[in-house]
C-alpha positions as CSV (number, residue, x, y, z in Angstrom):
1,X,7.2,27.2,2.8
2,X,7.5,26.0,6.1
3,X,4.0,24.7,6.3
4,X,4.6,22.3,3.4
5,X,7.7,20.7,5.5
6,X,5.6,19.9,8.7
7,X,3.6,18.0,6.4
8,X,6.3,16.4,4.2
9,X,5.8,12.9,5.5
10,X,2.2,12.8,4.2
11,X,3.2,14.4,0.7
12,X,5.5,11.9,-0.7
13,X,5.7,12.8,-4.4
14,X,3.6,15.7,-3.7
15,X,5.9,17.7,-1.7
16,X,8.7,18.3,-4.4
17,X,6.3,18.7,-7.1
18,X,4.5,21.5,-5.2
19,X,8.1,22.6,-4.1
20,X,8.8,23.3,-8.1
21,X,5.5,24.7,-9.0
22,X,6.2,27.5,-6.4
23,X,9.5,28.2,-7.7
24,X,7.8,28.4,-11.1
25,X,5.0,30.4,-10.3
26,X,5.0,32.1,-7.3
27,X,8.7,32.3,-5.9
28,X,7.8,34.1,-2.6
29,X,5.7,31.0,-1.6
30,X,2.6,30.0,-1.4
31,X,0.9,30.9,2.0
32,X,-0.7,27.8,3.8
33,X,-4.9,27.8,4.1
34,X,-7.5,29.9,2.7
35,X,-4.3,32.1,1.5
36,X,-3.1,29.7,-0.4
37,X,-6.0,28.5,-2.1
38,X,-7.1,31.8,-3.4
39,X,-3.5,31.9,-4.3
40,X,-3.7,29.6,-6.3
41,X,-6.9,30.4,-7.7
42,X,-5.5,33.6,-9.1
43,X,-2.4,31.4,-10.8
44,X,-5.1,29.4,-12.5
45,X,-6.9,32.2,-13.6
46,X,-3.7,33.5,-15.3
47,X,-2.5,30.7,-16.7
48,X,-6.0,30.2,-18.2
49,X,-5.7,33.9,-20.0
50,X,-2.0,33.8,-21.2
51,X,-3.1,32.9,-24.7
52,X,1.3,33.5,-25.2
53,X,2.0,30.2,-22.9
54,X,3.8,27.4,-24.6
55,X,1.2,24.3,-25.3
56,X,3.8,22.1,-23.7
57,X,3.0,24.2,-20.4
58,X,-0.1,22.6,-19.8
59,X,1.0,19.5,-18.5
60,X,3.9,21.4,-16.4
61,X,1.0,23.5,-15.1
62,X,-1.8,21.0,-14.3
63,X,0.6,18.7,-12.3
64,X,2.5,21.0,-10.2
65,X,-0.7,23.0,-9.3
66,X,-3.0,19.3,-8.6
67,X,0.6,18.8,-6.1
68,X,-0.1,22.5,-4.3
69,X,-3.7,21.7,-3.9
70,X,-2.6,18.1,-2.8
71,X,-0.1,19.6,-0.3
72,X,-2.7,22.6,0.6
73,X,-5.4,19.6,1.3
74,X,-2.8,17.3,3.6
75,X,-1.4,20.7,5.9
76,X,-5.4,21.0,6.6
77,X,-6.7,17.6,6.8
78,X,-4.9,15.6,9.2
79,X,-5.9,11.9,8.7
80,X,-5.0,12.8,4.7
81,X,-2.0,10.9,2.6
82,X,-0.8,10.5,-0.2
83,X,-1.4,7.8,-1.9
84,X,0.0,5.5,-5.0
85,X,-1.4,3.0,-7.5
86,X,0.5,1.9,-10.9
87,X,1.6,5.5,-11.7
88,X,-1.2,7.0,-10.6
89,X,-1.1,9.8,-7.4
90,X,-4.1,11.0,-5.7
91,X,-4.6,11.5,-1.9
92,X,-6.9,9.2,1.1
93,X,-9.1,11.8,3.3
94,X,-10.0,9.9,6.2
95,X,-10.2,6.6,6.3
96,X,-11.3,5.3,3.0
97,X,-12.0,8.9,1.0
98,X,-11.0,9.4,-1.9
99,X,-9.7,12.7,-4.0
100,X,-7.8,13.3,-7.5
101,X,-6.2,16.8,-7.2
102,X,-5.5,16.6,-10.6
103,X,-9.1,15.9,-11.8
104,X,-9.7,19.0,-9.9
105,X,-7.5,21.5,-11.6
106,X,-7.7,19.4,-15.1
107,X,-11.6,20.5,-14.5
108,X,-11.0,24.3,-13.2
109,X,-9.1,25.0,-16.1
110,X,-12.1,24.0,-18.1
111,X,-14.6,26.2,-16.2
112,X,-15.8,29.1,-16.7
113,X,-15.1,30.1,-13.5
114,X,-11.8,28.4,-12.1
115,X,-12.8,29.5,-8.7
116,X,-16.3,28.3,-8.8
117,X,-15.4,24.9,-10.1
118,X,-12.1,24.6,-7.4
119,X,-14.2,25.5,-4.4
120,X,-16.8,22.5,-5.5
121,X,-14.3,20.3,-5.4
122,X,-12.6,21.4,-2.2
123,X,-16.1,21.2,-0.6
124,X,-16.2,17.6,-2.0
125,X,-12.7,16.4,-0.8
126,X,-13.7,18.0,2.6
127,X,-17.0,15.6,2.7
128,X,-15.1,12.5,1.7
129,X,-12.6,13.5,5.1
130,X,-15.4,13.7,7.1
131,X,-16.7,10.0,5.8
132,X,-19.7,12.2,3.6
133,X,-18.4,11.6,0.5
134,X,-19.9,9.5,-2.1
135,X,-16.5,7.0,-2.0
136,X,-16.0,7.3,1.8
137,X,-19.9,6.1,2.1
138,X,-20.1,3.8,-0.2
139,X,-16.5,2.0,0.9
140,X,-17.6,2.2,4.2
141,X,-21.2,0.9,3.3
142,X,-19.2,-2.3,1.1
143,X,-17.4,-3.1,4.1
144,X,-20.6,-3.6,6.5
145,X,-21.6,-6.1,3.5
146,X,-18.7,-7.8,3.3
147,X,-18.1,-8.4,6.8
148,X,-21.4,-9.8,6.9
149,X,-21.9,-11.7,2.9
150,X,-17.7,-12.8,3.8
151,X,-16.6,-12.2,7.0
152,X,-13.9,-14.7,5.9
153,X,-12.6,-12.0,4.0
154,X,-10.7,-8.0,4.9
155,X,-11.1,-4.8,2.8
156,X,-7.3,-4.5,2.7
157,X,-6.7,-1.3,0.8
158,X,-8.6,1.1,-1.8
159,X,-7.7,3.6,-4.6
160,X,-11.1,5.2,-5.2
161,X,-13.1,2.3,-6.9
162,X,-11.0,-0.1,-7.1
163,X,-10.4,-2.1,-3.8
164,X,-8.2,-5.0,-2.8
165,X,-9.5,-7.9,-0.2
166,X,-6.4,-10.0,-1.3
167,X,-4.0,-11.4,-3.6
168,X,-6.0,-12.2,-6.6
169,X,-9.2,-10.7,-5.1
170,X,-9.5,-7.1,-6.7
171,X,-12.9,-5.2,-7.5
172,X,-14.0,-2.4,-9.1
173,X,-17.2,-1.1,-7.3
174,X,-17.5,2.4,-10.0
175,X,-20.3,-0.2,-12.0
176,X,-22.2,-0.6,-9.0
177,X,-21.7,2.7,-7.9
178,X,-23.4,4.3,-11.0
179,X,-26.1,1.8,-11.1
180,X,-27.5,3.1,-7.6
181,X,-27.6,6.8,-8.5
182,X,-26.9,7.9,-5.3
183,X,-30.1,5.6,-4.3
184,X,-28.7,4.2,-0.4
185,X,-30.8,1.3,-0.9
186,X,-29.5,0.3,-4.6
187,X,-26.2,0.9,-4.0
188,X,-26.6,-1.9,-1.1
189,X,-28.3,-4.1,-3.6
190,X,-25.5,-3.3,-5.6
191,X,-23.0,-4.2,-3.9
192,X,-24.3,-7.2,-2.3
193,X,-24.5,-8.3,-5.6
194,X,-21.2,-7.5,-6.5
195,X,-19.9,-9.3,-3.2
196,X,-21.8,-12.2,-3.7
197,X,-19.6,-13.0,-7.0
198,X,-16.5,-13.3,-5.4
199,X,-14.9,-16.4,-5.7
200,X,-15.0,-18.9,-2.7
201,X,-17.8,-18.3,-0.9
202,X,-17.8,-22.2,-0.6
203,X,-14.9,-22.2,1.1
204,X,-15.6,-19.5,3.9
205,X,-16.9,-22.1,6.5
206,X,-14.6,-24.9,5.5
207,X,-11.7,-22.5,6.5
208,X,-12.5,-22.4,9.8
209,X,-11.6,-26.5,9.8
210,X,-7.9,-27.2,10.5
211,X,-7.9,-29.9,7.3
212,X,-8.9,-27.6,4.7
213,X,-6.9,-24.7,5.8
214,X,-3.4,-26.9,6.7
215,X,-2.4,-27.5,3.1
216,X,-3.6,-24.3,2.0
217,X,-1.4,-22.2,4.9
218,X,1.5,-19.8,3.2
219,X,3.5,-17.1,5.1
220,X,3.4,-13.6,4.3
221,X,5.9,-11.0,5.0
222,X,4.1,-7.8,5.9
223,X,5.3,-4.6,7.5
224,X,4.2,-3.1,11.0
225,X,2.9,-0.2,9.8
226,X,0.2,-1.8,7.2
227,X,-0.8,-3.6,10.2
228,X,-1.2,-0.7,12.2
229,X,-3.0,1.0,9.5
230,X,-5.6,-2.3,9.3
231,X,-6.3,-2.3,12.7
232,X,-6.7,1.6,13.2
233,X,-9.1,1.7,10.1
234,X,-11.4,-0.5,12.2
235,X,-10.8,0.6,15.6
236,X,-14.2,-0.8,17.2
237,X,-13.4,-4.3,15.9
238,X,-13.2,-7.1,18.2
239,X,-9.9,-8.2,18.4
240,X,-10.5,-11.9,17.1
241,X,-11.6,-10.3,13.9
242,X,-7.8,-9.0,13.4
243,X,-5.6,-10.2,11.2
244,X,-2.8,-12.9,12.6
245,X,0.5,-11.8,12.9
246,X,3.5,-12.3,15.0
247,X,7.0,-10.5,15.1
248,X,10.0,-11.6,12.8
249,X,12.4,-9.1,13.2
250,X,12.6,-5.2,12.9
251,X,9.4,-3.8,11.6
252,X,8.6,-7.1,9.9
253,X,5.3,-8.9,10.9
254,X,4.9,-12.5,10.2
255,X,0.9,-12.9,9.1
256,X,-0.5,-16.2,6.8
257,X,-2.6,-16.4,4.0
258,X,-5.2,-19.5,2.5
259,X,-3.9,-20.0,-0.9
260,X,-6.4,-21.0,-3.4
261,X,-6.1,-21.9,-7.3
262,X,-7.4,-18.2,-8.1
263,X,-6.7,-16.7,-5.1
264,X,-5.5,-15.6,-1.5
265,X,-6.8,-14.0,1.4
266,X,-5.2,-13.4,4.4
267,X,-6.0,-15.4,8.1
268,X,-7.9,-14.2,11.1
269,X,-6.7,-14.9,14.3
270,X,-10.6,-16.2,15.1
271,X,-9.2,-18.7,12.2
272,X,-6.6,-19.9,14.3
273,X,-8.8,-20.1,17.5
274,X,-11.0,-22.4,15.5
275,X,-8.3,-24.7,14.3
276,X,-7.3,-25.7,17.6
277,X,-3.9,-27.2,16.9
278,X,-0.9,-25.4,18.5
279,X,0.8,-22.7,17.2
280,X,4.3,-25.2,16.4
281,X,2.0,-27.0,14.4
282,X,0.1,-24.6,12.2
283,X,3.9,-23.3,11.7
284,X,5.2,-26.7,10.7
285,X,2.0,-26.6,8.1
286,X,3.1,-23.9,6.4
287,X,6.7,-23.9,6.6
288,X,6.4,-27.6,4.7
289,X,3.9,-25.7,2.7
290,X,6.9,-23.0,1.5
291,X,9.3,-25.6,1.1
292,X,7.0,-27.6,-1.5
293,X,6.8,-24.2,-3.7
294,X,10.2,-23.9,-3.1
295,X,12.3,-26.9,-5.3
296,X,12.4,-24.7,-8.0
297,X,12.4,-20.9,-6.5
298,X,15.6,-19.2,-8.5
299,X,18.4,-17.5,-6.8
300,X,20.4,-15.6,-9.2
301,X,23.9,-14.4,-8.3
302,X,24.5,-11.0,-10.0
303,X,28.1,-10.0,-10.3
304,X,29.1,-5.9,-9.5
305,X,31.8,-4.3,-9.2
306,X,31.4,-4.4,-4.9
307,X,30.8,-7.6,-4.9
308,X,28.0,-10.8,-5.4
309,X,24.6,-9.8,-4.8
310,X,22.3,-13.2,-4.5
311,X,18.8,-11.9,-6.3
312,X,15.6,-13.8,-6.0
313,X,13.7,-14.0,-9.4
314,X,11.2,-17.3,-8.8
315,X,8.2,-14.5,-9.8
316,X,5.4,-16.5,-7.9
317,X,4.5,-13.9,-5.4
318,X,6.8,-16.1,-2.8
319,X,10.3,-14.7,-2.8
320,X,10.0,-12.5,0.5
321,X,8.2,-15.1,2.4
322,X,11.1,-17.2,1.7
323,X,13.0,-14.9,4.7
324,X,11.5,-17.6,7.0
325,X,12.9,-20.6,5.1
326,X,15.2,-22.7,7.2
327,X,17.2,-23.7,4.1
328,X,17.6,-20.4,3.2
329,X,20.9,-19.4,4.9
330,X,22.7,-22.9,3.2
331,X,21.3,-21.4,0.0
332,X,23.2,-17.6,0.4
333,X,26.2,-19.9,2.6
334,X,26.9,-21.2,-0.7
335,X,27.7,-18.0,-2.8
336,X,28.4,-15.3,0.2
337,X,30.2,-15.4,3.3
338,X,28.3,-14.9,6.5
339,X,27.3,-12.7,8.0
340,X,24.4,-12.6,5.8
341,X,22.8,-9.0,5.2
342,X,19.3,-9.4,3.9
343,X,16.2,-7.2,2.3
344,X,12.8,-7.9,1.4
345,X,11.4,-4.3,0.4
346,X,8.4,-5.9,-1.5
347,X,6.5,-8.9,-1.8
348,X,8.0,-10.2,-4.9
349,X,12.1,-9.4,-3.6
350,X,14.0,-10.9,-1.7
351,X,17.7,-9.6,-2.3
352,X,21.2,-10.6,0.1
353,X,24.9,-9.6,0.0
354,X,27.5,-10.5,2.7
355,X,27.6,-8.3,5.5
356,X,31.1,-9.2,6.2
357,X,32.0,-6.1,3.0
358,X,30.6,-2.8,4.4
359,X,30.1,-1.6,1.4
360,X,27.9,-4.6,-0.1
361,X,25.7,-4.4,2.8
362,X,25.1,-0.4,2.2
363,X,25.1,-0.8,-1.4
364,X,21.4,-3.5,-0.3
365,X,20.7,-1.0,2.3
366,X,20.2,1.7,-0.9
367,X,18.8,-0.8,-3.3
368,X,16.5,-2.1,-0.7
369,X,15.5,1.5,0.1
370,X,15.0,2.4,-3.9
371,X,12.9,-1.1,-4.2
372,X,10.8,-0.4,-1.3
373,X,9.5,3.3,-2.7
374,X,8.6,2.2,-5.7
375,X,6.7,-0.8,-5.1
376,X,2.8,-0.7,-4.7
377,X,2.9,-2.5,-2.0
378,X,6.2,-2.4,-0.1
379,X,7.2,-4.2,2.8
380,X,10.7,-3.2,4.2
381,X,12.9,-0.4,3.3
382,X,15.3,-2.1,6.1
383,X,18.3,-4.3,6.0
384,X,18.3,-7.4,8.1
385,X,20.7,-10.0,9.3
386,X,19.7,-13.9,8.3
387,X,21.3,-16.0,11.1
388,X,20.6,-20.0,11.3
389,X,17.5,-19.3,13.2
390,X,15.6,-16.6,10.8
391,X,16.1,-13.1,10.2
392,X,16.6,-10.6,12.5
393,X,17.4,-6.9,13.4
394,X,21.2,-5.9,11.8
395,X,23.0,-4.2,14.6
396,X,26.6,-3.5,12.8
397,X,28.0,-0.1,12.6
398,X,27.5,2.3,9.5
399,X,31.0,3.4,10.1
């Protein structure tokens, strides 16, 4: 199916899944577009009236044809991905809709008529990529609140009703959602409700002063790409309101974070403008900052048949951040010989080999790789070098 490989990229998971389902079900292929949906319509309606299909068939079934529906969706949608959360697959239409392919072939099965009930839900999922949706609405509607109830704080991602503005800070908005009925003017009550109970309201304005934020300040490791995909949500945004950020090395971004008891929320660079203490400074602040959580971050040296791999396990949320550490390279100096090869593919990993052993350093590059696509929120599937002055871009030859 040659229109499922243009669109491979978007289909993570999806794309193998719907890959087997076609071998299973409909070797010549399923055709892309209108084709294929009535395709598939006719698969359910079989599978529906084999009354000689094993039980255990069901669940074979239901995921391989919510991944063709998926994969239909993504070739003709294109701002449409799929997307992840703690086992759980379902696709973003748009820029904050929402769709479960699974919940819609779970609930054509059910019907009495499969097609009926699958062109509902293709007519919803098509809504929620235009921004019509009930979830694309009411996100988008939660973010006008919260930029005005806490501009202090960023919708940073969203897997239908449960949405993320931070580490620490996550929501479910389904509650408020039922409450308003499809009522415009309760769900705003709703949610402004809702917003106004997240913690640290308090502290919004005092964050803006350098001498509340300085012994607060933490670096975060984040990739390019989630950046991009911030700042292209909001395209109209001016560009104080942006996230700060600055290059490290590669396609890793360095942004900060205001750490709180309970919580963390990332830094604006309006934040920054506001401090009024140069840049050197508010990086001396949370460099010291690192180093304080730091005495007693754990660096494990795991033995393997290659070689040493140095492993950090201090579990506070920290380790990748700890890239920027000056003490770091005396750390790895004292288990690995330089040069150092280096990974951070998710917030909570930070792994390094020496990258004097070719095979060490592409035995991280696989691990880090592996890491990366499993992780909720991944940062790097990349290999870096760690040089006395920070990490940065590793240029040696795969040969």
């Amino acid at each position: 199916m040659i229109w499922l490989e243009r669109s491979t990229s978007r289909l993570g998971p999806f794309a193998d899944a719907a890959r087997a389902f076609s071998a299973w079900r409909h070797p010549a292929g399923f055709p892309p577009g209108p084709e294929g949906v009535r395709a598939l319509v006719r698969e359910l309606d079989a599978f529906v009236h084999d009354l000689d299909a094993p039980e255990e068939d069901e669940d074979r079934f239901l995921e391989g044809a919510g991944a063709l529906l998926a994969a239909l969706l993504i070739a003709h949608l294109p701002e449409s991905r799929h997307v992840e959360r703690e086992g759980r697959h379902a696709l973003r239409l748009g820029r904050w809709g929402f769709f479960d392919p699974f919940m819609a072939i779970d609930a054509a099965l059910d019907a009495e008529s499969p097609a009926e009930s699958l062109a509902r839900a293709l007519r919803r999922a098509e809504a929620e990529a235009r921004g019509e949706g009930s979830m694309a609405q009411a996100l988008g509607l939660f973010e006008e609140l919260l930029e005005c109830i806490r501009p202090d704080l960023t919708l940073i991602d969203a897997f239908a009703a449960s949405l993320r503005l931070g580490d620490n800070i996550e929501l479910d908005i389904s509650s408020a959602m039922a409450a308003a009925s499809g009522d415009e003017g309760d769900l705003e009550s709703a949610l402004s409700r809702l917003i106004g109970l997240i913690p640290g309201g308090e502290d919004a304005q005092n964050a803006f002063e350098w001498p509340h934020a300085r012994p607060r300040l933490l670096p975060r490791i984040v990739s390019a790409d989630f950046l991009e995909e911030l700042d292209s949500a909001r395209p109209d945004a001016p560009p104080e309101r942006r996230l700060y950020r600055r290059p490290l090395a590669g396609d890793l971004r360095l942004a900060l974070v205001l750490a709180y008891p309970d919580r963390a929320r990332f830094v604006r660079l309006e934040e920054l403008e506001c401090w009024g203490v140069p840049e050197v400074e508010v990086e001396g602040a949370y460099l010291a900052h690192l180093a304080r959580l730091s005495r007693d971050a754990r660096f494990d040296a795991v033995e393997s048949p290659e070689g040493v791999m140095i492993v950090a396990r201090s579990g506070d949320a920290l380790d990748s951040a700890r890239i920027v550490l000056p003490g770091l390279y005396g750390v790895l100096a004292a288990e690995l010989t330089p040069p150092f090869a280096v990974a951070v593919p998710h917030r909570d990993s930070l792994l390094a080999v020496s990258g004097a052993d070719p095979e060490m350093w592409r035995m991280l590059a696989r691990r880090a790789r592996e890491e990366h696509a499993r992780a909720p929120h991944g940062i790097s599937p990349n290999i870096f070098e760690l040089s006395r002055r920070g990490p940065r871009q590793w240029s040696f030859s795969a040969a």
